[in-house]
C-alpha positions in Angstrom: 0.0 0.0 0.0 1.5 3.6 -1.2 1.5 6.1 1.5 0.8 10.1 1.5 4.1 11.2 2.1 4.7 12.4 5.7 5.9 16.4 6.5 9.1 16.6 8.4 8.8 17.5 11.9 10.1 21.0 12.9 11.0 22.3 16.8 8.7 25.1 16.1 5.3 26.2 14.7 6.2 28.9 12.9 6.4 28.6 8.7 9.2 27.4 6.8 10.8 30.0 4.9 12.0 27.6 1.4 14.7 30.2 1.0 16.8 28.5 3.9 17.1 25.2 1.7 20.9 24.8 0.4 20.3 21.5 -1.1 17.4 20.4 -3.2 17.7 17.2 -0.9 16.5 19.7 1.8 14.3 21.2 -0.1 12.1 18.5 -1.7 10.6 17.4 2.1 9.3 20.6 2.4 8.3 20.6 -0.8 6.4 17.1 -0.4 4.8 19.0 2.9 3.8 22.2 0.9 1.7 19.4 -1.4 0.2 17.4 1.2 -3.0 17.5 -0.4 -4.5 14.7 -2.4 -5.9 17.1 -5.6 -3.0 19.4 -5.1 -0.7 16.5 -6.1 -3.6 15.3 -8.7 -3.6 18.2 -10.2 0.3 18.9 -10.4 0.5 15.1 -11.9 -2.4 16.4 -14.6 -0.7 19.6 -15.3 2.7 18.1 -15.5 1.9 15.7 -18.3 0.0 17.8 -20.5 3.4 20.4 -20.1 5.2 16.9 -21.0 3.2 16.4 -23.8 3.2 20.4 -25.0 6.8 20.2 -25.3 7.1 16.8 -27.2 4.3 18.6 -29.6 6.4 21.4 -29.8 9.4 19.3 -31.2 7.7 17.6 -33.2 6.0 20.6 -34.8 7.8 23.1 -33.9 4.4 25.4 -33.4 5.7 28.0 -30.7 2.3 28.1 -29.4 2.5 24.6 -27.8 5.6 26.3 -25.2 2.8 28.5 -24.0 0.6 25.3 -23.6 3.4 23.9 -21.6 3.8 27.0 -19.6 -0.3 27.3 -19.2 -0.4 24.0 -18.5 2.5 23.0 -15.7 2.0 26.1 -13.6 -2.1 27.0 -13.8 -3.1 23.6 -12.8 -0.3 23.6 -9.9 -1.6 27.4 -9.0 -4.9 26.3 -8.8 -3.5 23.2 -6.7 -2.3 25.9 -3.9 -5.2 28.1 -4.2 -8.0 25.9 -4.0 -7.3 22.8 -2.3 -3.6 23.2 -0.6 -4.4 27.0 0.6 -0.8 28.0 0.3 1.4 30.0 -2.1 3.4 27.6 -4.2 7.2 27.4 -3.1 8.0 28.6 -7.1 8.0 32.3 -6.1 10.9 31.9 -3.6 12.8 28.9 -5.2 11.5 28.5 -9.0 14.1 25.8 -9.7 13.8 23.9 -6.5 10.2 23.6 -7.5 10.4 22.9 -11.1 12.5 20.4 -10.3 10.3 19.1 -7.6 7.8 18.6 -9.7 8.7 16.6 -11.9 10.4 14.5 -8.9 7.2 14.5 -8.0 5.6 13.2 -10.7 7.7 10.9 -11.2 7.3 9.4 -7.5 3.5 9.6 -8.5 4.0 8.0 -12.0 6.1 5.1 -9.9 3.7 4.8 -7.1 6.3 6.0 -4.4 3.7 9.0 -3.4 0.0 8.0 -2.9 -2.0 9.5 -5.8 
């Protein structure tokens, strides 16, 4: 059975500024935490493939329009993620390539069943 990932523990109560992450090995429990929400995640996984597919569309047509799919795509159905269900602001404004990258970590976690969908 595939488990929701767990948030690391902290001391303290107060938020976690993502800033204060040196390594992206640091980084990516927080950034599991920050998506602790089953339709967050969903909708990151759903967003994230049609960006994956934008972009293989884009090579293979090379129509410009498909990047802006892509970039549509990944980051509207993640914002809507944080809005909606999550109720925070995604960690992309303070670290946009700890994020990016978590993403697609992510995903791929979700694609291999390592995170619960």
């Amino acid at each position: 059975m595939v488990q929701d990932p767990q948030p690391p523990q902290r001391a303290d109560t107060g938020p976690i500024d993502s800033r204060q992450f040196k390594t992206f090995g640091e980084f990516y429990p927080f950034y599991l935490r920050e998506h602790s929400n089953r339709i967050c995640r969903r909708l990151h996984f759903v967003g994230t493939t049609l960006a994956l597919f934008s972009l293989i569309a884009l090579l293979a047509t090379g129509h410009i329009y498909y990047l802006l799919a892509a970039v549509l795509c990944g980051y509207g159905f993640a914002w809507v993620g944080h809005c909606v269900f999550e109720k925070n602001r995604p960690a992309s404004f303070q670290r946009p390539l700890y994020s990016f990258r978590g993403d697609w970590v992510m995903w791929r976690d979700m694609l291999t069943g390592r995170i619960a969908w």
